[in-house]
N, CA, C and O atoms as a DFTB+ gen file, in Angstrom:
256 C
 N C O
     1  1      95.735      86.201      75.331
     2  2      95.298      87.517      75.802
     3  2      95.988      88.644      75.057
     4  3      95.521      89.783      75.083
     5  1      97.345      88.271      74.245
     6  2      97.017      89.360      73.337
     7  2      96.920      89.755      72.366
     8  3      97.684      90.449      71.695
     9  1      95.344      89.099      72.052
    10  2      95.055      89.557      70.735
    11  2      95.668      88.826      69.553
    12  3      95.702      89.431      68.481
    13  1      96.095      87.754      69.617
    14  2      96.836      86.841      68.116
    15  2      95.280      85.891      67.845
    16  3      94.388      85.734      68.678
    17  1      95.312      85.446      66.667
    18  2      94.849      84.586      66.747
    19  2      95.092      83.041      67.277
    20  3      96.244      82.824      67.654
    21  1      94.215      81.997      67.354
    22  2      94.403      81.061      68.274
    23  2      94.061      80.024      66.555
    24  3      93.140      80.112      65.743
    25  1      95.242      79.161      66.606
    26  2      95.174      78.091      66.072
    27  2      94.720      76.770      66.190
    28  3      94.908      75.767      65.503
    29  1      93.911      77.049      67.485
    30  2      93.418      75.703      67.899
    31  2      91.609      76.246      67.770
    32  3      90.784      75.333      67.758
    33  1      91.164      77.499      67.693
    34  2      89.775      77.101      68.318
    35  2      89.325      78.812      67.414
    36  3      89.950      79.869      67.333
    37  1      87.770      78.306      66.789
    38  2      88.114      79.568      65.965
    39  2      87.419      80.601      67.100
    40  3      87.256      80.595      68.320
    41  1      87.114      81.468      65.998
    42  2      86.999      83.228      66.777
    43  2      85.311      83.296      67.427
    44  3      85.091      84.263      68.156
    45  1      84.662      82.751      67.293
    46  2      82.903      82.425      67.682
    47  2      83.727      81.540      69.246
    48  3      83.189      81.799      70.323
    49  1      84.677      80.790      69.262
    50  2      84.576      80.032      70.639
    51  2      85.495      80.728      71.699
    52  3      85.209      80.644      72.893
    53  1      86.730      81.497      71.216
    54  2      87.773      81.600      71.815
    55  2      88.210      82.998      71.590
    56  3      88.618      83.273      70.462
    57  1      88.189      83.820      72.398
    58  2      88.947      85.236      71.895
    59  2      89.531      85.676      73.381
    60  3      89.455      85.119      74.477
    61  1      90.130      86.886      72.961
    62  2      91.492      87.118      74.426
    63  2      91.836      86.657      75.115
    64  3      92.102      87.153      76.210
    65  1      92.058      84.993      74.666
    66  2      92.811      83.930      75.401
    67  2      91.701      83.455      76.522
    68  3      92.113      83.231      77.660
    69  1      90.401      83.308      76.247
    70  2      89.561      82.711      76.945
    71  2      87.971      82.091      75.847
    72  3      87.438      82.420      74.787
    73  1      87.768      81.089      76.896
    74  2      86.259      81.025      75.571
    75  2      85.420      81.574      76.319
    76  3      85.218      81.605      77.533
    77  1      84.525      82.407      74.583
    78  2      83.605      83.312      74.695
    79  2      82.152      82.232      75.600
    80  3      81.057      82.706      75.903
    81  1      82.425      81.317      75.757
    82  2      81.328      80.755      76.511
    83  2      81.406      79.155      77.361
    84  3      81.922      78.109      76.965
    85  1      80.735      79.427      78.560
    86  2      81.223      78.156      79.187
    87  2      79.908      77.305      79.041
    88  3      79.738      76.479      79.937
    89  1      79.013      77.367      78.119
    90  2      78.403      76.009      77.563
    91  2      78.713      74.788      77.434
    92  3      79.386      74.664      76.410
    93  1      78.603      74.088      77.813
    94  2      79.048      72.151      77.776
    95  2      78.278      71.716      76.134
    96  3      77.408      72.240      75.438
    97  1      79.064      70.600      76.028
    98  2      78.771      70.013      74.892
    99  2      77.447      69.555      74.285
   100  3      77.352      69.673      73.063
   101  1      76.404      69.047      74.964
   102  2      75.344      69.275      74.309
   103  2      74.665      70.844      74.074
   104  3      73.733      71.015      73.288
   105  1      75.009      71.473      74.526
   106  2      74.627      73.007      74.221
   107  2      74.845      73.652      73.137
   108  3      74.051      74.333      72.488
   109  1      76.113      73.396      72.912
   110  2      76.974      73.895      72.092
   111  2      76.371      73.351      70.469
   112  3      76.495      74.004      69.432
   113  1      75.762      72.108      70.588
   114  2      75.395      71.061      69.586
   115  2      73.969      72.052      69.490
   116  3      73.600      72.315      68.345
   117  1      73.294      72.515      70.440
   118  2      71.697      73.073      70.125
   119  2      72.042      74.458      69.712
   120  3      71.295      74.893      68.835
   121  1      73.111      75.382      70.170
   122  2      73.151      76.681      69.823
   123  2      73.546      77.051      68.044
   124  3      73.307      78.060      67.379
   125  1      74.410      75.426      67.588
   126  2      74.795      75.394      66.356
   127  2      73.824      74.887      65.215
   128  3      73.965      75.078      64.007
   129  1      72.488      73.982      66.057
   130  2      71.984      73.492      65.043
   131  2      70.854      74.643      64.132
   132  3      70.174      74.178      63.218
   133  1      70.793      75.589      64.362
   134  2      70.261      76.215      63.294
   135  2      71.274      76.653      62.387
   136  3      70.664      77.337      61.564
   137  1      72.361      76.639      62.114
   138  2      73.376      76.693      61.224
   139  2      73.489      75.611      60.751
   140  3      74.107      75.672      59.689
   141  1      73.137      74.444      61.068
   142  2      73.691      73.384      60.042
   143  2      72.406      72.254      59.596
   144  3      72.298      71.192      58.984
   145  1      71.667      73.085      60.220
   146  2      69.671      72.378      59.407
   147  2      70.368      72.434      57.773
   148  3      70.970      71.406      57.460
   149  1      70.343      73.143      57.108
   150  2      70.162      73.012      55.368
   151  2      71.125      71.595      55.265
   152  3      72.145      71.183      55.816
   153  1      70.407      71.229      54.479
   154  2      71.213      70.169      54.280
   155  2      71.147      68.790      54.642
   156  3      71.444      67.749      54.056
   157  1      70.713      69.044      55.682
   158  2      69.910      67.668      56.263
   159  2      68.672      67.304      56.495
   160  3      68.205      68.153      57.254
   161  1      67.679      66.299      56.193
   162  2      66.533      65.870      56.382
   163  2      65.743      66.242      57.349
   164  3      64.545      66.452      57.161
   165  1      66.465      66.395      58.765
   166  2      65.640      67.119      60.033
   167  2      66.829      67.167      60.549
   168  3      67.966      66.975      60.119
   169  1      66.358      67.465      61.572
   170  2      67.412      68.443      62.658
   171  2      68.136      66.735      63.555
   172  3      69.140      66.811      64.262
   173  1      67.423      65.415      63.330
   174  2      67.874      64.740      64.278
   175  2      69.410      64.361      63.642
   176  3      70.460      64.267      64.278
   177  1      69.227      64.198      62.377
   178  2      70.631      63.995      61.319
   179  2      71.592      65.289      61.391
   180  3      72.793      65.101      61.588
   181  1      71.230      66.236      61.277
   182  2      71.601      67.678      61.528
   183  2      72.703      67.356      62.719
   184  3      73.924      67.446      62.592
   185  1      71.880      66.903      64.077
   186  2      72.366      67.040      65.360
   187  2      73.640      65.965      65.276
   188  3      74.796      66.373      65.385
   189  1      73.274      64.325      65.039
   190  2      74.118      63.595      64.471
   191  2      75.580      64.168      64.398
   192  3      76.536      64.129      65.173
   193  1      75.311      64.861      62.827
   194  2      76.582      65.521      62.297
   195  2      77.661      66.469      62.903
   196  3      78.881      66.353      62.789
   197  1      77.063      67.295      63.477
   198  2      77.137      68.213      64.428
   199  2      78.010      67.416      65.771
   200  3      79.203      67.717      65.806
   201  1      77.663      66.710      66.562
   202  2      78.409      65.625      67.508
   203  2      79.185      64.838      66.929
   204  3      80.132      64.491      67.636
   205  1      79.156      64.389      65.849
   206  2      80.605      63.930      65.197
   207  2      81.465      64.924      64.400
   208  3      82.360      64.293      63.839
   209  1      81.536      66.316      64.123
   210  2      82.161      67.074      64.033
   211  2      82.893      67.737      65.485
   212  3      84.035      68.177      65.608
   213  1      81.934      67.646      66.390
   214  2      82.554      68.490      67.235
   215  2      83.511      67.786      68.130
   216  3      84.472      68.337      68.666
   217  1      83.101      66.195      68.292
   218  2      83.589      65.218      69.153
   219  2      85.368      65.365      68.517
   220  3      86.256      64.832      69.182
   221  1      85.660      65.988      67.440
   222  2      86.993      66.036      66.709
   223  2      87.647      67.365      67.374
   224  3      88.870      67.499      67.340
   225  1      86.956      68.186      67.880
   226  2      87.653      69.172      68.283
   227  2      88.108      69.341      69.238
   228  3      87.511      68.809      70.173
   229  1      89.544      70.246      69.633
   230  2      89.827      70.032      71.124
   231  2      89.294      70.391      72.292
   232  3      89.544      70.069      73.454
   233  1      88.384      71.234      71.715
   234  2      87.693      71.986      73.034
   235  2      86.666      70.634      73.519
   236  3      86.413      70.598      74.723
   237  1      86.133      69.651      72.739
   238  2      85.221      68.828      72.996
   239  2      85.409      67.479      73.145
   240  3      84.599      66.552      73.122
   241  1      87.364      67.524      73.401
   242  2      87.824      65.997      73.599
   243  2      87.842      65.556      74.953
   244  3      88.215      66.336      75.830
   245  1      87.409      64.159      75.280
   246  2      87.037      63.892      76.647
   247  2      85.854      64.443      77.249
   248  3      85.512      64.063      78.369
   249  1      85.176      65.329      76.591
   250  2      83.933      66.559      76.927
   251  2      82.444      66.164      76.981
   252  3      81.604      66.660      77.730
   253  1      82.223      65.052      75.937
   254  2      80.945      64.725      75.773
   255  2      80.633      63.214      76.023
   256  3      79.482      62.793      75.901
């Protein structure tokens, strides 16, 4: 809450010592997948990637 940055969670999830959103983990996977379409064949590989990236993070350990 004041105002440092947070080394655990970037600035889109977490700001003034709270997260900017209480979305659960598959949500979080649909709100991101238009950011991470290029690149992948369709969105089901897309999504894939996306749940094994996020399953690494702390906000999403034990979560999904």
């Amino acid at each position: 809450t004041d105002g440092s940055r947070s080394g655990e969670y970037c600035s889109y999830c977490f700001a003034d010592g709270n997260f900017t959103s209480q979305m659960n983990f598959e949500q979080a996977v649909e709100v991101n997948l238009p950011f991470w379409r290029e690149g992948f064949d369709n969105d089901d590989d897309a999504r894939q990637k996306i749940r094994e990236v996020f399953s690494q993070l702390k906000r999403w350990q034990n979560q999904n």
